[in-house]
DSSP file (Angstrom, degrees, kcal/mol; ACC not computed):
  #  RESIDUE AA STRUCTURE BP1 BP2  ACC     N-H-->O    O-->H-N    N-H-->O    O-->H-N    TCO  KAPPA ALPHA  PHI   PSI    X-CA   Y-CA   Z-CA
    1    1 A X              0   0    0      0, 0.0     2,-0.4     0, 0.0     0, 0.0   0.000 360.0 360.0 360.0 125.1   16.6   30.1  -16.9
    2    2 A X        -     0   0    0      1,-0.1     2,-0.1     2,-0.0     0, 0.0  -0.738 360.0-102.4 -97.9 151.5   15.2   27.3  -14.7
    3    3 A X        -     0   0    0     -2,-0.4     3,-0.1     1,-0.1    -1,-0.1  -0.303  25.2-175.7 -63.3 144.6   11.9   26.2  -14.6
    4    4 A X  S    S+     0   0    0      1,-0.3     2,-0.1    -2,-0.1    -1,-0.1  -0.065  79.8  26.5-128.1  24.6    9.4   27.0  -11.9
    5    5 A X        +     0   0    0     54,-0.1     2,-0.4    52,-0.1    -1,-0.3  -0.543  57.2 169.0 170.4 110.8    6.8   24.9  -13.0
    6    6 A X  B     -A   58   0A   0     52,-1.5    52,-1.8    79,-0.2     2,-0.3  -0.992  37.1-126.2-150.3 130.2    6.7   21.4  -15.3
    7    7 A X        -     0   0    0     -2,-0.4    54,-0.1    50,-0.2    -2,-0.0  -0.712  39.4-119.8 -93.7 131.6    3.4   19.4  -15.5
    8    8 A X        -     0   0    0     -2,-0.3     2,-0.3     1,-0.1    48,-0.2   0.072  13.4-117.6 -74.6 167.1    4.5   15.7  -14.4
    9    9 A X  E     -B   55   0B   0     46,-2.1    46,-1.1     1,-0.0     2,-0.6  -0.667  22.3-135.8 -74.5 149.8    4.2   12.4  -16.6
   10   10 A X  E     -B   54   0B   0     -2,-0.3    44,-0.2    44,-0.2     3,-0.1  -0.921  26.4-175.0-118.1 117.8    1.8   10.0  -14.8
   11   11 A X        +     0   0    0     42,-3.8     2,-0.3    -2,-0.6    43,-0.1   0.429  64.7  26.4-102.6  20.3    4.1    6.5  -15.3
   12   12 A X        +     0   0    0     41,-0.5    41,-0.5    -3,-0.1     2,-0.3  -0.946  52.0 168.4-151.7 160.7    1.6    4.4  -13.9
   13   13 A X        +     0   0    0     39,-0.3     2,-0.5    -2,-0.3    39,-0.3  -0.930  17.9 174.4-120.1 112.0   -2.3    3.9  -13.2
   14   14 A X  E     -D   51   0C   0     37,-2.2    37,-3.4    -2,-0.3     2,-0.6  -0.824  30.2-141.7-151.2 143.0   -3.6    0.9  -12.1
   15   15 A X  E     +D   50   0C   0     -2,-0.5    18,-2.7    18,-0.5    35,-0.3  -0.707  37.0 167.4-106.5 116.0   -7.0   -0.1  -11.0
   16   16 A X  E     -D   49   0C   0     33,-2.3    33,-1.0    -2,-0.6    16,-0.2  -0.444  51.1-124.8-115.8-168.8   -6.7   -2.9   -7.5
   17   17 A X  S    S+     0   0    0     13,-1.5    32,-0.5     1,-0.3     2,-0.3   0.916  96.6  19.0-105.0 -67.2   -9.1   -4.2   -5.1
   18   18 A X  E     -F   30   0D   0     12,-2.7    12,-1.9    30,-0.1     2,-0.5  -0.964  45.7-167.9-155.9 121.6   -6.4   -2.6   -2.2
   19   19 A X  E     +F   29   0D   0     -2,-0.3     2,-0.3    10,-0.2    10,-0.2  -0.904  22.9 169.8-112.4 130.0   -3.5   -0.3   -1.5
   20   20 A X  E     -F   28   0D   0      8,-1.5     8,-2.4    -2,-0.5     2,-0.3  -0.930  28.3-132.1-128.1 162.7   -1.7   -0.9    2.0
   21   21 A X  E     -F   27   0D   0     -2,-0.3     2,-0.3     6,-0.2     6,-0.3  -0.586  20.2-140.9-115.3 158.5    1.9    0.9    3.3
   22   22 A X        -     0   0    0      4,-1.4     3,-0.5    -2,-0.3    -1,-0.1  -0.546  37.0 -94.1-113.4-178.2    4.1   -1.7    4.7
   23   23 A X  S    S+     0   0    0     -2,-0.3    -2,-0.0     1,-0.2    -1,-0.0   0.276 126.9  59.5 -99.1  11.0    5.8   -0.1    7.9
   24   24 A X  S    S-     0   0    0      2,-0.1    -1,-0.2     0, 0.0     0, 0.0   0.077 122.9-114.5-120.8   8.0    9.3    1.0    5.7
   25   25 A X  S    S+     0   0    0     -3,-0.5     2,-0.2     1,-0.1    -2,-0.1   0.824  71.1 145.1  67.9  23.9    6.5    2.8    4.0
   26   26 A X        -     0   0    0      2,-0.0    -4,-1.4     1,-0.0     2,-0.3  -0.398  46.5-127.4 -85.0 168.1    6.7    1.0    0.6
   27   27 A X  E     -F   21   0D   0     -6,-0.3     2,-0.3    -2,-0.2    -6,-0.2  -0.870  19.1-164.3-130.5 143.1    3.1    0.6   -0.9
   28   28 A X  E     -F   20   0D   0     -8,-2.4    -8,-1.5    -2,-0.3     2,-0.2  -0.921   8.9-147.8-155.9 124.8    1.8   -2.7   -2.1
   29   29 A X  E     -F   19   0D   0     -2,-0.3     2,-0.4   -10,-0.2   -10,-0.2  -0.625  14.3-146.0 -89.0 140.3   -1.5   -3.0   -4.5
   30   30 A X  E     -F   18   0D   0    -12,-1.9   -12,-2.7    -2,-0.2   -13,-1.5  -0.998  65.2  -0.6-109.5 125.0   -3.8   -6.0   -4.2
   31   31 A X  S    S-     0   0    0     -2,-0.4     2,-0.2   -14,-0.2    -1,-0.2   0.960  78.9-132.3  64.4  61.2   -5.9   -7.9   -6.9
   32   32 A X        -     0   0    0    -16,-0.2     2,-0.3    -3,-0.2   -16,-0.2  -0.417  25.5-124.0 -20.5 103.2   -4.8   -5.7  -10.2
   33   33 A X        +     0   0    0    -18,-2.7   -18,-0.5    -2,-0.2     3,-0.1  -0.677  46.6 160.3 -75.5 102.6   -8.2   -5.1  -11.7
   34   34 A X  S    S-     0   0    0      1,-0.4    92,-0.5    -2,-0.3     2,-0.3   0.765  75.1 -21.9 -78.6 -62.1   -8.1   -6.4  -15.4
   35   35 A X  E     -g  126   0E   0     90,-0.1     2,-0.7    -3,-0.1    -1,-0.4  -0.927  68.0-109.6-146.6-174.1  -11.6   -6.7  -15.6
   36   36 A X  E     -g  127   0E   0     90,-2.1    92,-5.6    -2,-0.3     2,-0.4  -0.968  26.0-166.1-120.1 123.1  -14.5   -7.0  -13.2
   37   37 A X  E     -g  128   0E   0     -2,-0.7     2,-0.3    90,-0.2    92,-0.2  -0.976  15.8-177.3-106.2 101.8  -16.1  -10.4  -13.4
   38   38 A X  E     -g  129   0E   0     90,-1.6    92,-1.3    -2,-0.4     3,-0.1  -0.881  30.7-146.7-117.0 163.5  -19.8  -10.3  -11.5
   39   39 A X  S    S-     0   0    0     -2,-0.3     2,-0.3     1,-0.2    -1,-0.2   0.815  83.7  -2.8 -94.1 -43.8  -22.1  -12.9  -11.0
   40   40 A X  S    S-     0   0    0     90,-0.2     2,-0.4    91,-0.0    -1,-0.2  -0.863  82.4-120.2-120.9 165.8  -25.5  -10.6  -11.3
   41   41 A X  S    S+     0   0    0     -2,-0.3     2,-0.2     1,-0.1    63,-0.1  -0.990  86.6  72.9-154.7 159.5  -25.8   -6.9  -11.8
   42   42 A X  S    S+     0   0    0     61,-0.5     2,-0.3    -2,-0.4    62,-0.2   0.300  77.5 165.9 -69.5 153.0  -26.6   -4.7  -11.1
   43   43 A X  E     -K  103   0F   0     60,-2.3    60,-0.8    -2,-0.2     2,-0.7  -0.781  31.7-141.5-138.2-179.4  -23.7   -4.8   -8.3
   44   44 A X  E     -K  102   0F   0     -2,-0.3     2,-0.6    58,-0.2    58,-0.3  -0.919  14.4-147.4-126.0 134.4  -22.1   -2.4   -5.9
   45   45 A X  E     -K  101   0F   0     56,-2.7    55,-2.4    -2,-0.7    56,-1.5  -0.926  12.4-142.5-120.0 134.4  -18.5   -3.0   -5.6
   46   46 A X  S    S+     0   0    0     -2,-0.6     2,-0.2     1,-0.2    -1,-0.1   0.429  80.9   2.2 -76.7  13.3  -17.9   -2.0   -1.6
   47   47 A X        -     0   0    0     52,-0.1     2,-0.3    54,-0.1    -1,-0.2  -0.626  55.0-175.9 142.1 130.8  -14.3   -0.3   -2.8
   48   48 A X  E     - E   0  98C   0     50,-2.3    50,-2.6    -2,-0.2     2,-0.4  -0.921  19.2-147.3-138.8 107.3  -12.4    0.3   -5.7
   49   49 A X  E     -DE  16  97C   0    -33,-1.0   -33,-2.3   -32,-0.5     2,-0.3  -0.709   6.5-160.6-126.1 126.7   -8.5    1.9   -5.7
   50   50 A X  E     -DE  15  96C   0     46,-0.6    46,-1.9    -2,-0.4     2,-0.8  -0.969   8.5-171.4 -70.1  74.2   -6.9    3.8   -7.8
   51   51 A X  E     +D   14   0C   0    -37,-3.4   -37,-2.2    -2,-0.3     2,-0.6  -0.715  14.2 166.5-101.7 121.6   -3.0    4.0   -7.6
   52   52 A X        -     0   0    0     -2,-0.8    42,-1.4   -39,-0.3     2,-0.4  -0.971  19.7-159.5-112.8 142.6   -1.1    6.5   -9.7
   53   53 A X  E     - C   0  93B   0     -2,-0.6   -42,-3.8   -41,-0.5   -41,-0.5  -0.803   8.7-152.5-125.5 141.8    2.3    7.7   -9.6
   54   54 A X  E     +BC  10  92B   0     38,-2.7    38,-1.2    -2,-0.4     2,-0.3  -0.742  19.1 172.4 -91.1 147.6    3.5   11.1  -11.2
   55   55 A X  E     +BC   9  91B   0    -46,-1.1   -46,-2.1    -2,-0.3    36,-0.2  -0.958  47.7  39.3 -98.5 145.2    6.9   11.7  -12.5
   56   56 A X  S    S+     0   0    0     32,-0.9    32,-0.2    34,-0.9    33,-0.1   0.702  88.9 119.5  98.3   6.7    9.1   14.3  -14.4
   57   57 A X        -     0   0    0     30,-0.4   -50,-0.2    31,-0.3    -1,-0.2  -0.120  44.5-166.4-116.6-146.1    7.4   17.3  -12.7
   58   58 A X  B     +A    6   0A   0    -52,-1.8   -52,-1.5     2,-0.1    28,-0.2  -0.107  54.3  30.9 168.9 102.7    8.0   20.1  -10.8
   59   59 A X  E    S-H   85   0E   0     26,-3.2    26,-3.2   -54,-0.2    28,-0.1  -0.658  89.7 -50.0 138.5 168.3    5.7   22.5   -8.8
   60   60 A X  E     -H   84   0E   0     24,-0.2    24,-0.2    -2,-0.2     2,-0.2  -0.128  58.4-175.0 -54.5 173.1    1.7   21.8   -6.9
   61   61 A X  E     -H   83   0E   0     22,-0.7    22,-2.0   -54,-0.1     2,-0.4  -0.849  35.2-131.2-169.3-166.2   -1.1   20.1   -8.6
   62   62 A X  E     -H   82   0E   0     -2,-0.2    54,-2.6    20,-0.2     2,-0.4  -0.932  25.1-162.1-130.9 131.7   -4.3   19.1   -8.6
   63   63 A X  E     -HI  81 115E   0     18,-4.3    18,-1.6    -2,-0.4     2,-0.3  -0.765   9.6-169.9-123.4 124.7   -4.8   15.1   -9.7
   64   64 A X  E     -HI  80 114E   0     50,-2.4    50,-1.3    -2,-0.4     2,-0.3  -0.927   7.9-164.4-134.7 144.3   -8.3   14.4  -10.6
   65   65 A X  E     -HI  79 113E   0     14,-1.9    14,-1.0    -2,-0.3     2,-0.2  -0.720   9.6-173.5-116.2 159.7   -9.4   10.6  -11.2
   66   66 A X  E     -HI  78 112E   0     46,-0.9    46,-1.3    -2,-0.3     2,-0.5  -0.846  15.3-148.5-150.3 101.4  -13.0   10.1  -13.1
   67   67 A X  E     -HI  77 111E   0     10,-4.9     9,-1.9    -2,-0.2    10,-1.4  -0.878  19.5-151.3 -93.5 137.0  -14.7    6.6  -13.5
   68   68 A X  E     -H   75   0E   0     42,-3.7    42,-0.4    -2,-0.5     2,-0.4  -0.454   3.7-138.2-122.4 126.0  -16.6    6.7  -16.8
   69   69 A X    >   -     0   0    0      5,-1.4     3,-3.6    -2,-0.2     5,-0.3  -0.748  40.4 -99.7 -99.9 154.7  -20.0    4.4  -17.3
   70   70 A X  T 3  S+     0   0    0     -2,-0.4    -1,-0.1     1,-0.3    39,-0.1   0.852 115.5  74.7 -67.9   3.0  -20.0    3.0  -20.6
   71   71 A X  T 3  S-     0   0    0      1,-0.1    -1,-0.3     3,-0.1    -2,-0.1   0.683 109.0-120.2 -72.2  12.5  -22.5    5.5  -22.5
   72   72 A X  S <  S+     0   0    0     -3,-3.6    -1,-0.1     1,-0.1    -2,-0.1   0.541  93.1  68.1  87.1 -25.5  -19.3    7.5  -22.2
   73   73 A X        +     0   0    0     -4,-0.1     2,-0.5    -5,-0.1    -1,-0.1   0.733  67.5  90.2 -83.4 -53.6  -21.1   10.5  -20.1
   74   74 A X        -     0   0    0     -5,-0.3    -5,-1.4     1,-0.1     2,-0.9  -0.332  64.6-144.3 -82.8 126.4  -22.1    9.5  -17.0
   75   75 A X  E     -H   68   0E   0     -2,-0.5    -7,-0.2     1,-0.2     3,-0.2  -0.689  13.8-173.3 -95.3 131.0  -19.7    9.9  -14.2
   76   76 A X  E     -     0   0E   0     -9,-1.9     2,-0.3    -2,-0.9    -1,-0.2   0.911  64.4 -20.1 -80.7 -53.5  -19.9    7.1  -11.8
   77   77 A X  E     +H   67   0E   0    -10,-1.4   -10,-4.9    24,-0.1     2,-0.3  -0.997  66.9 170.8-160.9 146.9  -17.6    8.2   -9.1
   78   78 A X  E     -H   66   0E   0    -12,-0.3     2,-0.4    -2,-0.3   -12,-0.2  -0.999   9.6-168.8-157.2 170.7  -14.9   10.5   -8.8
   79   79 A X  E     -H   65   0E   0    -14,-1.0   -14,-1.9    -2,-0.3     2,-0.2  -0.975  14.9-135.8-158.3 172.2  -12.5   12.3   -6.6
   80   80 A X  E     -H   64   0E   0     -2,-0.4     2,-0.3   -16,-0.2   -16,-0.2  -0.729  17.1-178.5-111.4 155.0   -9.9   15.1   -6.4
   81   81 A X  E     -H   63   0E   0    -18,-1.6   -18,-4.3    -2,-0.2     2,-0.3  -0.814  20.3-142.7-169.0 141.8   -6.1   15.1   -4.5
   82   82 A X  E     +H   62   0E   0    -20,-0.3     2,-0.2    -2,-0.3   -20,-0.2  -0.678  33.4 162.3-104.0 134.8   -3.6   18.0   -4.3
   83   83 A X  E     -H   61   0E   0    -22,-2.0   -22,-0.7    -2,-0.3     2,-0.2  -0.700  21.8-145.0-135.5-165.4    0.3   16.7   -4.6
   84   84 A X  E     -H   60   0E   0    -24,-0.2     2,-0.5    -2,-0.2   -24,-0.2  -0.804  12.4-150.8-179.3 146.6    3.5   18.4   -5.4
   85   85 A X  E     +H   59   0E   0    -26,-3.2   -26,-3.2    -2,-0.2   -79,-0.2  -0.965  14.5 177.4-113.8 116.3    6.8   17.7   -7.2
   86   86 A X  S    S+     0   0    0     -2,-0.5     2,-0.3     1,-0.3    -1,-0.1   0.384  80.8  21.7-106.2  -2.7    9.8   19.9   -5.4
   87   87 A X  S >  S-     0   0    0    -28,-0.1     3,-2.3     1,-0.1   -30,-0.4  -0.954  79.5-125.3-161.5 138.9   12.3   18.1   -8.0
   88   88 A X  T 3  S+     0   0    0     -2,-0.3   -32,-0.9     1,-0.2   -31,-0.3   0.675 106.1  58.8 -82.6   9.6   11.7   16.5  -11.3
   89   89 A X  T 3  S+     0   0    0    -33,-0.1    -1,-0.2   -34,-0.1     2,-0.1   0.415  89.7  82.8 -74.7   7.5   13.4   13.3  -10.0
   90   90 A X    <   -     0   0    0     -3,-2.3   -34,-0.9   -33,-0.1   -33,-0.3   0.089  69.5-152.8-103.8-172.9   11.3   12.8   -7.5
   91   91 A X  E     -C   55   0B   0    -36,-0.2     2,-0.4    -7,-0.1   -36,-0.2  -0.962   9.2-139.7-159.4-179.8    8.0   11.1   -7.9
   92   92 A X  E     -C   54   0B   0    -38,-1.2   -38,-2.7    -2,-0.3     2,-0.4  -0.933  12.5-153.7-146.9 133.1    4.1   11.2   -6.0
   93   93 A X  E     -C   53   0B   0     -2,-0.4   -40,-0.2   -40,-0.2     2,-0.2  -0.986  20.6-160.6-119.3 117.4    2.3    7.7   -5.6
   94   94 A X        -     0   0    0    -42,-1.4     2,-0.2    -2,-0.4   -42,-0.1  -0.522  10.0-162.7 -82.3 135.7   -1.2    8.8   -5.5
   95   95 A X        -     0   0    0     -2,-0.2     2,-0.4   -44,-0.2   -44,-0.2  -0.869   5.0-173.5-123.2 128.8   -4.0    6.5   -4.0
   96   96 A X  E     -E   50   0C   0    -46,-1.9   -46,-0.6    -2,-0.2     2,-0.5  -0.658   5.1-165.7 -99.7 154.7   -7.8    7.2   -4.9
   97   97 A X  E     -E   49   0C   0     -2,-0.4     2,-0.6   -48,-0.2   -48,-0.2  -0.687   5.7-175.9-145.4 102.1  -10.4    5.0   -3.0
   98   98 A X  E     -E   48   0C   0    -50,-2.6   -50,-2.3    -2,-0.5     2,-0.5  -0.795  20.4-168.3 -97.7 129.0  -14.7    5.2   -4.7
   99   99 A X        +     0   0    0     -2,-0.6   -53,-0.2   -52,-0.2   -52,-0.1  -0.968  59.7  24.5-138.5 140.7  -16.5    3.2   -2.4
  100  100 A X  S    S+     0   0    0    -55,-2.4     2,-0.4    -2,-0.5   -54,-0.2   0.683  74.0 170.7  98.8  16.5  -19.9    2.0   -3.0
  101  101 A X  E     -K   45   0F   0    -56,-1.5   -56,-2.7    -3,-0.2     2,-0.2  -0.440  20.5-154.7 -70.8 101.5  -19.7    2.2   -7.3
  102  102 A X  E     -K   44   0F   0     -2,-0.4     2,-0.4   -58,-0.3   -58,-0.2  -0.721   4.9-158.9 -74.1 156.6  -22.9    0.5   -8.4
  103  103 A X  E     -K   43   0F   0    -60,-0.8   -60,-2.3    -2,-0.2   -61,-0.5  -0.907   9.2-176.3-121.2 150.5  -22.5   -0.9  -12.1
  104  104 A X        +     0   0    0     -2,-0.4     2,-0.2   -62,-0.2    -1,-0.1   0.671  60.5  24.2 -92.5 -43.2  -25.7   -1.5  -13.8
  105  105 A X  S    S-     0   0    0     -3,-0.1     2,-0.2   -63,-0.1    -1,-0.1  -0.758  76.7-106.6-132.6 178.3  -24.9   -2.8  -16.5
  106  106 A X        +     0   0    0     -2,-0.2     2,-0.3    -3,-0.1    22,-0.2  -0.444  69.0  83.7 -82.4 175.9  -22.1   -4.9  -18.4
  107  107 A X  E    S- J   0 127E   0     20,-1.5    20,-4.1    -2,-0.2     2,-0.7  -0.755  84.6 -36.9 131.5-165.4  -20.0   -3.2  -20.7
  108  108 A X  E     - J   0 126E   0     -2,-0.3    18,-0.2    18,-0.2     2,-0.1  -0.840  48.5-173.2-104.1 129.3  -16.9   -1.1  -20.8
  109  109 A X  E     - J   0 125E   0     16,-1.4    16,-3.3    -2,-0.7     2,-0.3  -0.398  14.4-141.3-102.1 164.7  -16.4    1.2  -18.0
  110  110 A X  E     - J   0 124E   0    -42,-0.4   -42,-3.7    14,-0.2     2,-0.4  -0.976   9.2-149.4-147.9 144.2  -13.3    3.9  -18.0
  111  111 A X  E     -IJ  67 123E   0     12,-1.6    12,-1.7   -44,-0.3     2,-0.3  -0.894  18.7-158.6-119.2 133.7  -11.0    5.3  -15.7
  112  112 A X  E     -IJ  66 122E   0    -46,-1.3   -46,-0.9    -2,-0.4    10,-0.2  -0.759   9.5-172.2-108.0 141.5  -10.0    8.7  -16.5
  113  113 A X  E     +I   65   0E   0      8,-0.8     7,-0.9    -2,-0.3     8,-0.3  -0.490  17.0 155.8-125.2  74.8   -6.9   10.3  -15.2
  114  114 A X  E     -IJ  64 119E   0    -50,-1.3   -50,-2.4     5,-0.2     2,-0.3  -0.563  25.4-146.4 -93.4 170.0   -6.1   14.4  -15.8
  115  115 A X  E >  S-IJ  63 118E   0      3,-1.2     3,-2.6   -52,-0.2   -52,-0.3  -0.866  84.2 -10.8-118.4 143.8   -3.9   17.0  -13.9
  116  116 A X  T 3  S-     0   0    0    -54,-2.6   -53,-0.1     1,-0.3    -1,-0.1   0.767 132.4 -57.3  40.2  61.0   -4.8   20.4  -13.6
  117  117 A X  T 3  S+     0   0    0      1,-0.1     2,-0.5   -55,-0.1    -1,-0.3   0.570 112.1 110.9  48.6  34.0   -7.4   19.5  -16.2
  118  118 A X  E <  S- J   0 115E   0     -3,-2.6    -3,-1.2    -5,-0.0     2,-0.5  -0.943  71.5-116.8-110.6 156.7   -5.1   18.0  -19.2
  119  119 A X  E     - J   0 114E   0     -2,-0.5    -5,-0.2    -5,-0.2     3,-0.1  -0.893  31.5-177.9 -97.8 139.2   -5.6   14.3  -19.5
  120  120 A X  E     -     0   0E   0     -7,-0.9     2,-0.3    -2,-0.5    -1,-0.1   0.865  63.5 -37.4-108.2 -46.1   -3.1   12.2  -18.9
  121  121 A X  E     -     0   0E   0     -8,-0.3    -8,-0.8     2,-0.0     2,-0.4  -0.871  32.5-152.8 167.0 158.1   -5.4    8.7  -19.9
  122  122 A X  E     - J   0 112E   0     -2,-0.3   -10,-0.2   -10,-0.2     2,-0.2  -0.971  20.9-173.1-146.7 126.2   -8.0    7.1  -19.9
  123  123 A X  E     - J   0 111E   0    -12,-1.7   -12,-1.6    -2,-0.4     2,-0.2  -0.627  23.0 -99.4-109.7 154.9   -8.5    3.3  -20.0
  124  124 A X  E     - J   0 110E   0     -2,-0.2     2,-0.3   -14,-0.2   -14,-0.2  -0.544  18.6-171.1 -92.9 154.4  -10.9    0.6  -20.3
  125  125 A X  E     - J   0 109E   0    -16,-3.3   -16,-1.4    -2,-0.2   -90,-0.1  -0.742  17.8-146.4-151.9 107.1  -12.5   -1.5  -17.7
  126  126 A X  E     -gJ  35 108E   0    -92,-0.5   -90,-2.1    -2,-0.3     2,-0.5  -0.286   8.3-155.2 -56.3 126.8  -14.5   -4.4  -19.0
  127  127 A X  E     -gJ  36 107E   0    -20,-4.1   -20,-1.5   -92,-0.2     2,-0.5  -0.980  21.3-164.7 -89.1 108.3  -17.7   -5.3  -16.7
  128  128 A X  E     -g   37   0E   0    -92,-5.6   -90,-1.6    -2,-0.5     2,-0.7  -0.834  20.4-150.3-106.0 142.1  -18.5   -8.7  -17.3
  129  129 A X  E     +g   38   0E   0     -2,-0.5     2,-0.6   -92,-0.2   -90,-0.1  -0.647  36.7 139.6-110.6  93.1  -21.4  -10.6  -16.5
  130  130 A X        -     0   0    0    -92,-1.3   -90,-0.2    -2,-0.7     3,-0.1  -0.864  39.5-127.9-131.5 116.7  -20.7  -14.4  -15.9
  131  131 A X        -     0   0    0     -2,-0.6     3,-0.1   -92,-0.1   -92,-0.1  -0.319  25.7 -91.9 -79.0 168.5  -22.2  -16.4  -13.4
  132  132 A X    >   -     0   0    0      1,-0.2     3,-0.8     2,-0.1     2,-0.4   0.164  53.5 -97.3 -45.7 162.2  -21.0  -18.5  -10.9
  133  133 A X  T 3  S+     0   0    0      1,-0.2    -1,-0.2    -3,-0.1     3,-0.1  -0.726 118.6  30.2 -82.2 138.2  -20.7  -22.2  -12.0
  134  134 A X  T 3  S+     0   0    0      1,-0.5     2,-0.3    -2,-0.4    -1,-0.2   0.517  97.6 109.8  94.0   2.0  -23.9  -23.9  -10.8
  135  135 A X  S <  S-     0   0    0     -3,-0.8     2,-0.6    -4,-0.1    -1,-0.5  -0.889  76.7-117.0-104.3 141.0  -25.9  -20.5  -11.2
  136  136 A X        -     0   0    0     -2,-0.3     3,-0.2     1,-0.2    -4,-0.1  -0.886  34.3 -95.5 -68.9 102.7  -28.2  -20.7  -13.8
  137  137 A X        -     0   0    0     -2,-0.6     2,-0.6     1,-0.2    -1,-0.2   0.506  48.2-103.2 -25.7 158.3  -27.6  -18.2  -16.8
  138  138 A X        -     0   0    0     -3,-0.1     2,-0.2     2,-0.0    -1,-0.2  -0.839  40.1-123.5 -90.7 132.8  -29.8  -15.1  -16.3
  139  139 A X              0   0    0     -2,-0.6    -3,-0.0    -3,-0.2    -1,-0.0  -0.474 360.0 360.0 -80.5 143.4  -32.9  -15.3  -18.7
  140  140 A X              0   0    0     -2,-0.2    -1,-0.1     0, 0.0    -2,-0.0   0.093 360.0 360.0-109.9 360.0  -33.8  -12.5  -21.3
């Protein structure tokens, strides 16, 4: 009996400042987002990418990405994308793009990653608030 249907692994996520295609159609991420380092907040970050790539599957599905504010509830920004895996050696490189994300506050923010509602992971992403050198600390 063969499979008609195999929900994929996702063997990467990673949160950049920029996804671009090269002209051989290769993808190449810019500024791998460790943490976000602002100098005041609240701040707007004008674009924020999402690349994930699916492996192992076989059949449509429906990728949904979720960024998490840190009380754990509030969803900041999110988005949806339809793929499909016609062989499970194959693979899907995914790019999500939230533009306009205010953070309010510092803390740890999270990026969520299900298909077809299972969740695949969900990671932190530290907002830190350190000003510039020569900026004066912000007062309490």
């Amino acid at each position: 009996m063969q499979a008609t249907r195999i929900l994929p692994d996702l063997q990467c996520s990673l949160m950049c400042e920029e996804v671009r295609q090269e002209a051989n159609g290769n993808l190449f991420l810019i500024g791998v987002v460790n943490l976000v380092r602002v100098p005041q907040l609240p701040i707007v970050a004008g674009r924020i990418c999402i690349y994930n790539r699916w492996t192992a599957g076989l059949g449509q599905f429906n990728e949904n990405v979720r960024l998490i504010a840190p009380d754990q509830t509030t969803v900041l920004s999110s988005g949806e994308m339809k793929f499909e895996l016609r062989d499970p050696a194959m693979s899907a490189s995914n790019v999500m793009f939230f533009g306009q994300v205010k953070f309010e506050t510092a803390g740890t923010y999270y990026i969520e990653v299900l298909v077809d509602d299972v969740m695949k992971l969900r990671y932190p992403v530290p907002v830190v608030l350190a000003p510039m050198p020569n900026q004066p600390a912000e007062k309490k």
